[in-house]
N, C-alpha and C positions, 0 to 999 in steps of 0.2 A: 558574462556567458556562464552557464551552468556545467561543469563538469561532467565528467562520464566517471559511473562506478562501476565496479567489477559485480558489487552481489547488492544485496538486501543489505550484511552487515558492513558494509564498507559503507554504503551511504548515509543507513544512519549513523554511523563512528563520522563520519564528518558533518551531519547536520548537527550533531549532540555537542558539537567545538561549536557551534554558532547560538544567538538567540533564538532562533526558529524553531528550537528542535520541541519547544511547547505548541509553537503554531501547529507542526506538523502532526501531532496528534488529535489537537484541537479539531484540525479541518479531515483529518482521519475517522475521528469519531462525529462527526456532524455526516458526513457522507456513509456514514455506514448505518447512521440511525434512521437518516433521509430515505435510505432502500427498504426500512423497516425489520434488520437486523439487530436483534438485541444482544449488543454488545459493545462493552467501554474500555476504553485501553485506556490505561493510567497514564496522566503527565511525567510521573514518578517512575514510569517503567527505564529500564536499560536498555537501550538500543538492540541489545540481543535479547533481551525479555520482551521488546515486542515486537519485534521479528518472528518470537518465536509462536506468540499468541494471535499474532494476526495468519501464522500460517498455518498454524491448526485450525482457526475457524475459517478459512479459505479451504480447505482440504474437508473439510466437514462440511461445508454449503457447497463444494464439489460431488461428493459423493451423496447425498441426505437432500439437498434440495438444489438443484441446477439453475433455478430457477431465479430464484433470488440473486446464485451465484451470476447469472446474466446481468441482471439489474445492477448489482454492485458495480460491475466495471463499466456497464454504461454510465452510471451517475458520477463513476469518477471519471469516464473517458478518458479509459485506455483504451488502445488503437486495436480492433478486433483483428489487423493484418500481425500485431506481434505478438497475439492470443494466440493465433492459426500458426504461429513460426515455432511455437513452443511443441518441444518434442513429447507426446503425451501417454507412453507407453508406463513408467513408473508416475502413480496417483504424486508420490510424495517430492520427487523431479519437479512436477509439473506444477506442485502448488508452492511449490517454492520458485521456480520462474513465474510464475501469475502474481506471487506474493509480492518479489520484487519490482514485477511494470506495476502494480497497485501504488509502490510507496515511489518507484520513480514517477510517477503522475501527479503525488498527492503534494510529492515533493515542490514539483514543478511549479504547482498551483501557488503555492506558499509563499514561491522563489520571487514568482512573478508577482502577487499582490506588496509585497513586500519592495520589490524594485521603486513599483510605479506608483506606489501611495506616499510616496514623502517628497 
């Protein structure tokens, strides 16, 4: 079963202990290129380096283009009910909880392919 993290850096600091933590950007950057977002996170990044870069450019497709930012979480399906729970009065709050069900999802995905494929 898949654990529960408290933020963004906590779970990637424990995928980054595992071999996944390449998958995880892998399937990060394929869903972000798939929504027509040009933008690549490095294998080589640090779990808080790309936390940090995937939530500047989630705060930037927040404000600059909504539109896209829509599409994005659809293609990664996350659950538009924990979109709407997110408290969204501070931009930078907000895209740092959006940032985190991003990478809890993408994570997810990873977890699971990974289960079931051996």
């Amino acid at each position: 079963m898949l654990p529960s993290y408290q933020n963004s850096v906590d779970l990637l600091n424990n995928v980054a202990n595992t071999k996944l933590y390449k998958e995880l950007i892998i399937q990060l950057n394929k869903d972000v290129n798939l929504t027509g977002i040009d933008v690549g996170f490095s294998e080589d990044s640090s779990p808080f380096e790309l936390k940090q870069t995937l939530q500047k450019v989630i705060k930037e497709l927040i404000l600059q283009d909504f539109n896209s930012y829509s599409n994005l979480l659809y293609r990664i399906d996350v659950s538009e009910k924990e979109i709407q729970n997110i408290e969204s009065s501070d931009v930078d709050r907000y895209s740092e909880n959006a940032t985190f069900l991003i990478l809890k999802r993408v994570w997810k995905k990873v977890w699971f392919k990974h289960q079931f494929s051996g």
